[in-house]
C-alpha positions as CSV (number, residue, x, y, z in Angstrom):
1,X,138.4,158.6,4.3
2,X,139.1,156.0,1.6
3,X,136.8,156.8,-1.8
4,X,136.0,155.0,-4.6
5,X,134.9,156.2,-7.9
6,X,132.9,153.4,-10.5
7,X,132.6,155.2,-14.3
8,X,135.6,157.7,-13.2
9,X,136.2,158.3,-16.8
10,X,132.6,159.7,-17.8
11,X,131.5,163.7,-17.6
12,X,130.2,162.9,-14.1
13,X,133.3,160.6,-12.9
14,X,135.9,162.9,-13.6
15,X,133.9,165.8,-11.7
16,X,133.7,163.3,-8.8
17,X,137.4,163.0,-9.1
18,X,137.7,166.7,-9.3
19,X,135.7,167.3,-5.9
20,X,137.6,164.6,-3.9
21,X,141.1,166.3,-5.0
22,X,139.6,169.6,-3.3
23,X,138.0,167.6,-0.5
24,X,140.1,167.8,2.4
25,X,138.6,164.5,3.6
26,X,138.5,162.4,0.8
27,X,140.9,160.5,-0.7
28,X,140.9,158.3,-3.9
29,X,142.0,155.3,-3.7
30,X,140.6,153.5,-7.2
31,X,139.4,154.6,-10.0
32,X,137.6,152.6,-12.2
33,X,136.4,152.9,-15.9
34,X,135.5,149.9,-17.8
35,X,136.8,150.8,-21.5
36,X,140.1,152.2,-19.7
37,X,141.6,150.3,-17.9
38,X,145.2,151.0,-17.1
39,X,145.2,154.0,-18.8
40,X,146.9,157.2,-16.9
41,X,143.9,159.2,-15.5
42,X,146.0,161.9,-16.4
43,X,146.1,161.4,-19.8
44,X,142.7,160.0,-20.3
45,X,141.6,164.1,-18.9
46,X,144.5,166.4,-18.1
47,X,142.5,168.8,-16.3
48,X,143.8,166.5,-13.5
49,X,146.8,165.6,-14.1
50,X,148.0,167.7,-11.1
51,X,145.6,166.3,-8.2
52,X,146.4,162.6,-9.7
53,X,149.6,162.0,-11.4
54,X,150.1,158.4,-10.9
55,X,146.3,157.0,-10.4
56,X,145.7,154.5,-13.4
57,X,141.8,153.0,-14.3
58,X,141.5,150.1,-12.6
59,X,139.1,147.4,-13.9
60,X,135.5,147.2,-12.1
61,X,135.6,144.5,-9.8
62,X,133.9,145.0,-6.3
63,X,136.6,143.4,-4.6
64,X,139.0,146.5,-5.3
65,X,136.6,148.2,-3.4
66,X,136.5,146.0,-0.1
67,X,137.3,148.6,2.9
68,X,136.6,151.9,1.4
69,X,134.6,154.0,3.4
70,X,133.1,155.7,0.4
71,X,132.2,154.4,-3.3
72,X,130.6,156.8,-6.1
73,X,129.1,154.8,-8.7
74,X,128.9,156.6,-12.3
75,X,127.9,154.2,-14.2
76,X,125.3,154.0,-17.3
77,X,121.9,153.6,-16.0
78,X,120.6,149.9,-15.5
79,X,124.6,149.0,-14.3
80,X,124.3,149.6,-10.6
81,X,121.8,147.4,-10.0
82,X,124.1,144.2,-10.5
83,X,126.9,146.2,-8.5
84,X,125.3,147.2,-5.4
85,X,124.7,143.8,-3.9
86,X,128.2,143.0,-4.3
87,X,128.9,146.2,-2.4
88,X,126.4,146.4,0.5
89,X,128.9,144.0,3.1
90,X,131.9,145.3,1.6
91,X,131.7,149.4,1.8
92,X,130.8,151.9,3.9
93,X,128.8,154.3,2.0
94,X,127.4,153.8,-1.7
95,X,126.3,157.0,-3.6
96,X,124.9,155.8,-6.8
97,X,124.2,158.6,-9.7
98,X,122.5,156.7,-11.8
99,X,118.8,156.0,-12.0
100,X,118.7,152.6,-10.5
101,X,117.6,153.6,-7.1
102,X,115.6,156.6,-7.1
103,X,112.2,155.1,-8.3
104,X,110.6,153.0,-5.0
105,X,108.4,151.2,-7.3
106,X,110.0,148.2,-9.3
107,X,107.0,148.0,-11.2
108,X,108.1,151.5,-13.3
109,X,111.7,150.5,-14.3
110,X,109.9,148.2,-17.1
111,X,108.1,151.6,-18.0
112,X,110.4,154.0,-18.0
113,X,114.0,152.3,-18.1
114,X,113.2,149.4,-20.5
115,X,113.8,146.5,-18.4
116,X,112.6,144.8,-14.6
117,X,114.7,146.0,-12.0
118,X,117.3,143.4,-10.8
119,X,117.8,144.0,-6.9
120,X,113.8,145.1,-6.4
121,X,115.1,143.9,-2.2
122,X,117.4,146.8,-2.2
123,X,115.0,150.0,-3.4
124,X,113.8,150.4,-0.1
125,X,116.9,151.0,1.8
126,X,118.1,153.6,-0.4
127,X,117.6,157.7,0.4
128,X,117.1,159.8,-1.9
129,X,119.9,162.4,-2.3
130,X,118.2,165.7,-2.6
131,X,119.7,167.5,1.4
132,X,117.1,170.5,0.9
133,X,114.1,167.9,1.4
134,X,115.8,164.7,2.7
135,X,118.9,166.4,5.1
136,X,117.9,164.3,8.3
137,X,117.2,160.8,6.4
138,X,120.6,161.1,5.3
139,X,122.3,161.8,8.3
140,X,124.1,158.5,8.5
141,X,122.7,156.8,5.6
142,X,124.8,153.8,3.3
143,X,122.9,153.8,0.4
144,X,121.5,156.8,-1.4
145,X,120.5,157.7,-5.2
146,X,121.3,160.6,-6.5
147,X,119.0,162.5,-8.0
148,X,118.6,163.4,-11.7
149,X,119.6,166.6,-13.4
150,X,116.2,167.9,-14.1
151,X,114.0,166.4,-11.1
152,X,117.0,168.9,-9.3
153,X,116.1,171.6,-10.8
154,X,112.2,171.4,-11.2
155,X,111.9,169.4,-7.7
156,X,113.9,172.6,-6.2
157,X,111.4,175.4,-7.6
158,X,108.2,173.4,-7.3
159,X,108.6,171.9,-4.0
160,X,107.9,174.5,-1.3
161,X,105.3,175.7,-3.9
162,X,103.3,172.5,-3.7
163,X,104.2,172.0,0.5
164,X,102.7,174.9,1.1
165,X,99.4,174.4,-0.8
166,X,99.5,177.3,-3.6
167,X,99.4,175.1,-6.3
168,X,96.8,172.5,-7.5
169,X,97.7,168.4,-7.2
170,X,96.6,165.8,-9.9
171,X,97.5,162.3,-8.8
172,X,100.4,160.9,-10.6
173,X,98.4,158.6,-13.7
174,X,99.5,156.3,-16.1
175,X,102.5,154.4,-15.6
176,X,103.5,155.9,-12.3
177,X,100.3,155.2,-10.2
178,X,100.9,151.9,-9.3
179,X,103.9,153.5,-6.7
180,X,102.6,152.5,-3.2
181,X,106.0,153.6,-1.3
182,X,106.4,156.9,-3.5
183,X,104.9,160.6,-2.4
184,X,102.7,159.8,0.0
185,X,104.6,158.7,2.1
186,X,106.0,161.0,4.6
187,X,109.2,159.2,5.2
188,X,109.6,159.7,0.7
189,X,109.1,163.3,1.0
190,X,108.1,164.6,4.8
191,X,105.1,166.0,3.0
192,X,101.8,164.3,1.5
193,X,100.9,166.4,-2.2
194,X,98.3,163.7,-3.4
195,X,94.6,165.5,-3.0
196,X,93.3,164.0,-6.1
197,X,91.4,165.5,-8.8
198,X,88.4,165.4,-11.9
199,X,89.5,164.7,-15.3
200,X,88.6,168.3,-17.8
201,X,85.9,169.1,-19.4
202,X,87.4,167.4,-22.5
203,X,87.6,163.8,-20.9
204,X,91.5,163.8,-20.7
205,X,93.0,164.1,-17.3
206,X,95.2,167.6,-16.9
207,X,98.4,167.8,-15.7
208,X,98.8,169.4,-12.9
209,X,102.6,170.6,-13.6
210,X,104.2,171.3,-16.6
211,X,108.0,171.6,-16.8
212,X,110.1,172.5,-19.5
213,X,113.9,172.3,-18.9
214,X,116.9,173.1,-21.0
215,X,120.1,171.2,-20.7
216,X,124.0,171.7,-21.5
217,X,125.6,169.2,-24.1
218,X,127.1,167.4,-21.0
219,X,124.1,166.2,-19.2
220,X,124.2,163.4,-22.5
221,X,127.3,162.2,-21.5
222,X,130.7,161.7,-22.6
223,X,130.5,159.0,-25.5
224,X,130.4,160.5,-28.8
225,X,127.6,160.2,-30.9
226,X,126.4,162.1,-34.4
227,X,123.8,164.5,-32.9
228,X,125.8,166.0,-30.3
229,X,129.2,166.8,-32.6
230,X,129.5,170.5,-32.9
231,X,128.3,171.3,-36.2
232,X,125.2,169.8,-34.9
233,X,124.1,171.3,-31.5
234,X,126.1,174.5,-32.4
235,X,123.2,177.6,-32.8
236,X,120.6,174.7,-32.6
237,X,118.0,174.2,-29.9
238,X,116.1,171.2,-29.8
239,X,113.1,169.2,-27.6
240,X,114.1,165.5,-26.9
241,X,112.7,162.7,-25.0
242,X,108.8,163.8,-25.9
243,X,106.0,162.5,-24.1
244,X,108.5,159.8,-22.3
245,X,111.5,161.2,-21.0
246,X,112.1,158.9,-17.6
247,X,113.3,161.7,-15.6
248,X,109.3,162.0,-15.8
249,X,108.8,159.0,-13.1
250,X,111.3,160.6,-10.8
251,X,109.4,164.2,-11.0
252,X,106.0,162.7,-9.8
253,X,106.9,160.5,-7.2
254,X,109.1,163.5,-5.8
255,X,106.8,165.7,-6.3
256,X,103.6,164.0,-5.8
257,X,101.2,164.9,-8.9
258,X,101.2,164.7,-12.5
259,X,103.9,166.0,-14.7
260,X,104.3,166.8,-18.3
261,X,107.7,167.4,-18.9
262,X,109.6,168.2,-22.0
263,X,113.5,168.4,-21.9
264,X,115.6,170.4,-24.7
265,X,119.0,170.4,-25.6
266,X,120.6,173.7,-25.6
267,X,123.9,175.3,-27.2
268,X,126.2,175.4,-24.3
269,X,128.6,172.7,-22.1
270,X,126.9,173.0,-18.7
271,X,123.9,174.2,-17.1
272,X,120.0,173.6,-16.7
273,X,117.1,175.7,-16.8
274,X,114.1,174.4,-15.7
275,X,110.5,176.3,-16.1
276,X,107.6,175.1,-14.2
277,X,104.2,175.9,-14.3
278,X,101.4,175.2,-12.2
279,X,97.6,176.1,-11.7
280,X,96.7,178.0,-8.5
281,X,95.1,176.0,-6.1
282,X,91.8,177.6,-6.3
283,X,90.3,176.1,-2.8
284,X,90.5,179.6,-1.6
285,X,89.2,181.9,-4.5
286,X,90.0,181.8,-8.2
287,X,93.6,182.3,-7.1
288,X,93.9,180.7,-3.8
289,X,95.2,184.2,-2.8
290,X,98.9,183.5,-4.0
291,X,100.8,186.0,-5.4
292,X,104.3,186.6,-6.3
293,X,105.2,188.1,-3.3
294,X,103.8,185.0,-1.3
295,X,105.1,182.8,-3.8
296,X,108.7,184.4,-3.2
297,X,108.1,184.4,0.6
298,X,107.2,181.1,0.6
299,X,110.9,180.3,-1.0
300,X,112.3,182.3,0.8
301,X,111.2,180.5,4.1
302,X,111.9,177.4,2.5
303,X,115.3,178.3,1.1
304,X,117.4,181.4,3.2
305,X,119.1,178.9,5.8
306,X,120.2,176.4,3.1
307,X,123.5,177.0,1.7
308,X,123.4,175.9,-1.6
309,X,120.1,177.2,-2.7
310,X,119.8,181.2,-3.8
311,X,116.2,182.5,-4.5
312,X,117.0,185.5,-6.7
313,X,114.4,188.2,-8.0
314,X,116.2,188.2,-11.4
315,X,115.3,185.1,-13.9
316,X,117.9,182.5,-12.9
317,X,120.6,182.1,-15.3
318,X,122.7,178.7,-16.2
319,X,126.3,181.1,-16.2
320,X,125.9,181.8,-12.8
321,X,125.9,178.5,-11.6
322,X,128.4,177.0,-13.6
323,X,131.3,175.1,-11.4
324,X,128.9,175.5,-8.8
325,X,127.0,173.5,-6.0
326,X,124.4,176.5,-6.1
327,X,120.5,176.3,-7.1
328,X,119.3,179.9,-8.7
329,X,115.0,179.5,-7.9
330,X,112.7,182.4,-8.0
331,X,108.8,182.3,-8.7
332,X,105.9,184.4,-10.8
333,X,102.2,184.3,-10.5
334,X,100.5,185.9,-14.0
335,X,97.2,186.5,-12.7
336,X,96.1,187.3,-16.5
337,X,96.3,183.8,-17.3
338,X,96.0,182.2,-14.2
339,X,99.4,179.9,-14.1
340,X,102.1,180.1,-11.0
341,X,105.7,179.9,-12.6
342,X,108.7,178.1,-10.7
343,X,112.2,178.3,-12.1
344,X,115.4,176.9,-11.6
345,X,119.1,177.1,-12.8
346,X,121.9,174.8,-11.7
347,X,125.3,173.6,-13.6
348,X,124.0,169.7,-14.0
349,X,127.2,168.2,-13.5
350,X,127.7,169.7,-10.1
351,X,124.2,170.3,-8.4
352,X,122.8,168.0,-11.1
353,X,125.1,165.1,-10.3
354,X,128.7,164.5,-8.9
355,X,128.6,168.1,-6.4
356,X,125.1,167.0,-5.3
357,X,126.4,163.7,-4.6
358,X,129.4,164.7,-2.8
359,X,126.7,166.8,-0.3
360,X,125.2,163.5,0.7
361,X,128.3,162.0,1.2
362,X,129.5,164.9,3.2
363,X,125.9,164.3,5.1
364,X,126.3,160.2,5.3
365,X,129.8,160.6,7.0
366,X,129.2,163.1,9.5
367,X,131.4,165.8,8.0
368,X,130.3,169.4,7.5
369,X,127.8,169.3,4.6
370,X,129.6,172.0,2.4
371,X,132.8,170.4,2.7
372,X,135.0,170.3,-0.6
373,X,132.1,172.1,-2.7
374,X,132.2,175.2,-4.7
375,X,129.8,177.7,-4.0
376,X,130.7,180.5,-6.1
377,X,130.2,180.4,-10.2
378,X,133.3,180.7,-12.7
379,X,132.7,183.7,-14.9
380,X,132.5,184.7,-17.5
């Protein structure tokens, strides 16, 4: 099958370009990257010169792309949108990895991506590219968003958790209630979280979820700027993005209830780690009766047919899962304090982004879901 790759010279567009050279079904046929064009992808990142020793950047222009069965667009967030009506009548399948299709709403993208969305017509059609919760919707599906890095990881550990009723709901507030097409719909999520809730005692509503995730130096991309060189994020560790990190938006209409989330930068190239924790829902007794055992059963159920997802009894770690397709998820109920912890590891530039996105792909087309993805780490 003819592929296209749009933003082929970013973090997440050369990994795309790595995955298609080990895909037995996938061939690229053009390669863009705006700021590159004509340049050897070879010597723009020899790491593949040897899968691609004559493919050159070609500009971005949607009729290069007219016929392909497949397009990948890696572009900077708020691009897509003017691409992908250009594309719908001229490709088969577009796989979109920015942020420009996953929220239903177009109300939010003012909120949370500085700007009204431009093709508001289009939101609907799209699927959202997470196979563990969305396989069947994208069984033959042409448009799908790929999820973000850190809804991945958090949406992974906290989903089955909140499905199966062991931890308490808040409705989504603020800037992300005005969703009508978002969690509670079944076709969104095949699974209604909103039960609603009371403010506290103090008069400010309480998040239901708090998730605090980690990320590699990657997941900021590949253009250089001061706070990521070296002598800057080496032995640092840093919180980012407080209070209003977008990624936010995409959390609660996954997952159905409110989220504080606070991202940090961490010394390394690849990899999240993602910490969640919830209150029991206490419907059933002070702890609704979960435990860690049913919390890890309930994973367990969830995840032990699905081939990309591991639940481990050892804290995840991010070097297990980098190069990989894999999820690491395990769970913890503290009963001294009364809060349900979720985690999750993944390498966010494979299960994070372009590996993720080849699974839908794989789904959209009919081929064997795990086709062309790693599943095993590179260590050390």
């Amino acid at each position: 099958m003819n592929v296209g790759i749009v933003g082929a010279s970013g973090y997440a567009g050369v990994e795309l370009l790595r995955l298609c050279a080990c895909h037995p079904d996938l061939d690229v046929m053009v390669a863009t990257a705006g700021g590159h064009t004509g340049e050897a992808v070879a010597r723009h990142t020899p790491s593949l010169a040897a899968a691609y020793p004559s493919l050159s950047y070609a500009p971005t222009d949607a009729g290069a792309l007219d016929g392909l069965d497949l397009v990948f667009l890696a572009l900077p967030h708020g691009q897509s949108q003017h691409l992908v009506p250009q594309l719908t009548s001229r490709v088969g399948v577009v796989v979109d990895l920015a942020a420009d299709f996953r929220l239903h709403d177009p109300a939010l993208y003012p909120t949370w991506y500085g700007a009204p969305h431009t093709a508001p017509e289009l939101l609907g059609q799209f699927v959202y590219g997470l196979p563990e919760l969305h396989r069947e919707e994208l069984r033959g599906a042409r448009l799908i968003a790929a999820p973000g890095c850190y809804p991945t990881a958090a949406i992974l550990a906290l989903a089955p958790l909140l499905r199966a009723g062991v931890i308490a709901t808040h409705p989504a507030a603020g800037p992300t209630s005005s969703s009508t097409t978002g969690p509670t719909s079944s076709s969104t999520t095949g699974f209604d979280l909103m039960t609603g809730s009371e403010p506290g005692a103090s008069g400010f509503p309480e998040p239901a979820l708090i998730v605090d995730a980690a990320s590699g130096v990657s997941g900021a991309g590949r253009s250089p700027k001061d706070e990521l060189h070296f002598s800057a994020v080496d032995e640092d560790f840093v919180a980012y993005g407080l209070l209003d990190h977008r990624h936010t938006a995409e959390m609660e209409q996954s997952l159905g209830t409110r989220v504080l989330f606070t991202p940090h930068l961490a010394p390394m190239v690849r990899g999240i780690l993602a910490t969640c924790y919830g209150r029991p829902n206490a419907s059933d007794g002070a702890y609704g009766g979960v435990t860690t055992e049913s919390a890890m059963e309930i994973l367990h159920h969830q995840y032990d047919d699905e081939p990309f997802v591991i639940v481990t009894d050892a804290p995840p770690s991010t070097k297990a899962t980098s190069g990989s397709n894999c999820a690491y998820v395990t769970a913890r109920v503290d009963r001294r304090t009364g809060w349900v912890l979720a985690f999750a590891a993944i390498d966010n530039l494979i299960k994070g982004a372009s590996g993720q996105a080849v699974q839908c792909a794989n789904l959209a087309l009919g081929l064997p879901e795990g086709t062309g993805l790693p599943m095993a780490g590179v260590y050390p």
